[in-house]
C-alpha positions, -999 to +999 in steps of 0.1 A: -467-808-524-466-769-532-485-762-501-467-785-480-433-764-492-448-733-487-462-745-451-429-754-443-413-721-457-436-700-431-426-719-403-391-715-413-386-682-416-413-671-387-386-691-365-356-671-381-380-640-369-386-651-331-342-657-332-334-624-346-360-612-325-348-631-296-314-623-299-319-582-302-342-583-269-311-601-253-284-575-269-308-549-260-317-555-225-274-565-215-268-532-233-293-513-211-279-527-178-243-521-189-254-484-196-273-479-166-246-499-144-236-480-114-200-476-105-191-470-066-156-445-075-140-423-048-119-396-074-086-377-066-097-346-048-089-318-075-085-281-063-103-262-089-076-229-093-076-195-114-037-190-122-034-178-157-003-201-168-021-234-155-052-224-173-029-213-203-014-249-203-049-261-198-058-249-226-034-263-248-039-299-235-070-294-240-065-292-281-036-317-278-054-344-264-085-341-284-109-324-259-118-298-289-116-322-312-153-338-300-162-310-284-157-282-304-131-253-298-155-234-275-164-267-259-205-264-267-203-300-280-215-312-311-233-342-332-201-366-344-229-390-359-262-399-363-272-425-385-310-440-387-313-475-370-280-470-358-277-444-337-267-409-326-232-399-307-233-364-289-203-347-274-222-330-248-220-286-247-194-285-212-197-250-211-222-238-185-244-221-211-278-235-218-277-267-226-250-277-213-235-283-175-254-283-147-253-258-121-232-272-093-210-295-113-179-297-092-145-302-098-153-341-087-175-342-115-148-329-133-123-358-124-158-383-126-165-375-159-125-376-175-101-400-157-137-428-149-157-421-180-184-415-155-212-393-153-226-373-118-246-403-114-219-433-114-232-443-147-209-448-176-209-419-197-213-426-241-176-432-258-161-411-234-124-421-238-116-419-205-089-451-208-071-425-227-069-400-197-071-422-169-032-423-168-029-379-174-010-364-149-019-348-116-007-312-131-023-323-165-057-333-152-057-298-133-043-274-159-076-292-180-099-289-152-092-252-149-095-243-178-123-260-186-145-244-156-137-211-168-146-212-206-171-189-213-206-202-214-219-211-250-259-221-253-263-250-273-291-275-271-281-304-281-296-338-287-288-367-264-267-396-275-290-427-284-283-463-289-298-473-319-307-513-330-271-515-349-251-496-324-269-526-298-259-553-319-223-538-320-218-534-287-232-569-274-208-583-304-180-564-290-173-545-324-180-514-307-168-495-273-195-475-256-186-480-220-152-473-217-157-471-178-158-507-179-121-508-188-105-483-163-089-489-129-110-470-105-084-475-078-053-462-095-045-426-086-027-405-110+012-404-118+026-374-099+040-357-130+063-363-165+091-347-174+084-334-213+118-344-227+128-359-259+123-393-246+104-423-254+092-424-225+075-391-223+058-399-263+046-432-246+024-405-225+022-381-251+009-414-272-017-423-250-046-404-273-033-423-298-045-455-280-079-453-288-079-456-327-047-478-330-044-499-301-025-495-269+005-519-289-002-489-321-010-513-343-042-504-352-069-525-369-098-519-394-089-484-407-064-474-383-031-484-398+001-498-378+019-470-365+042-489-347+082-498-360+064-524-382+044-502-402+047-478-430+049-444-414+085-465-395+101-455-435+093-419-432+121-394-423+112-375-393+109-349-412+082-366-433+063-377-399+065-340-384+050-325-412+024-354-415+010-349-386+013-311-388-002-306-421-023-341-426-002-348-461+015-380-462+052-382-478+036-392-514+011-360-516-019-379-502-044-366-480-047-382-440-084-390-437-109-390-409-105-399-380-071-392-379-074-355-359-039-343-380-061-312-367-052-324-330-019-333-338-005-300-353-010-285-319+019-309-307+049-289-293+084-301-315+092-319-280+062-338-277+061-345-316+097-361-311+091-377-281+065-398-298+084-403-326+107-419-306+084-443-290+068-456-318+099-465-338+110-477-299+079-506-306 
């Protein structure tokens, strides 16, 4: 009887093997081909230009909405995480130092890589949040652009992003987002330009880095609490919100954690801080 249970026990569990097994060659092998999937994109033609006060405002955007944030303030990239049997995310060195762009990466590179999430070969590029800055503005996207061609070059070698076993199980369970190119409209050109007011509608543009952690509707999920009118940060005083996204102290002396980039936020001019305290409270 023993050996009959224990005959049966093998058999058992060297099926639950060939499923897991099974299943992770599946995950595996529609996370490849999504990775390596080619994307046929025609971008906006982008003049790359040299005037100081775009590049000034280039620069700017460029810590408002989050560039530095992965990719360090002098844009030589860094590891954000690497975890064994995971995986490992890289925000790639953009500088043209060793290690980091190629020689002959163009201004449609430029546009490729940040309003399609796509790299010089039409392949998706790694948790590039490009659904965030698919919708920046003509002038935005150029101030960026030139600014970003002309920082000097840093040399830093960096790793390459890897998908490990967990990160493909995420992904093929949808509890991760790796391709954001997959999500963009290739077709849509960008808006002409946005007035910066103290209006809801220029914090819903304003908002749109906000989209990636809490949701386009802002009310998060997981971690990422409701920002929207129906959560808690609605019962702050303006003043309160202002100086928690200035400082990263909430109202009752606590500390905002990772990965809300108060770091990012603090670079917001008082217009754009109150434009999209205006929208949030407007939803």
């Amino acid at each position: 009887m023993l050996k009959k249970i224990m005959k049966w026990t093998v058999r058992i569990l060297l099926l639950i093997v060939l499923l897991v097994l099974g299943y992770y060659t599946k995950a595996w092998i529609a996370t490849d081909n999504r990775r390596n999937k080619q994307f046929s994109v025609k971008p906006v033609a982008i003049d790359l230009v040299t005037d100081s006060a775009i590049i000034a405002q280039g620069k700017r955007l460029v810590a408002v909405k989050g560039c530095d944030d992965c990719h360090g303030k002098d844009l030589s990239g860094r590891t954000i995480f690497e975890k064994s049997g995971v995986g490992r995310l890289v925000a790639k060195n953009i500088t043209r130092g060793q290690g980091g762009l190629r020689p002959g990466f163009t201004a449609r590179d430029w546009v490729l890589a940040i309003r399609h999430g796509l790299g010089q070969d039409g392949k998706p590029l790694l948790y590039m949040p490009s659904v965030n800055y698919n919708q920046l503005t003509e002038p935005d996207l150029k101030a960026i652009i030139a600014y970003c061609a002309q920082v000097p070059p840093v040399d830093n070698q960096l790793p390459l992003s890897e998908i490990g076993p967990g990160a493909t199980i995420l992904t093929d369970l949808g509890q991760l987002d790796l391709f954001a190119a997959e999500k963009i409209d290739h077709a849509a050109l960008p808006p002409a330009g946005k007035e910066m007011a103290e209006t809801a509608e220029f914090g819903k543009y304003v908002a749109l880095v906000c989209t990636h952690c809490h949701q386009p509707n802002m009310k998060g999920g997981g971690p990422n609490p409701d920002i929207s009118s129906t959560g808690k940060s609605s019962q702050w005083t303006d003043e309160q919100f202002f100086h928690a996204l200035r400082t990263g102290i909430r109202p009752d002396g606590s500390t905002l954690k990772e990965p809300m980039p108060w770091k990012m936020t603090r670079e917001f001019s008082d217009v754009e801080l109150k434009a999209v305290r205006l929208y949030l409270k407007s939803i």
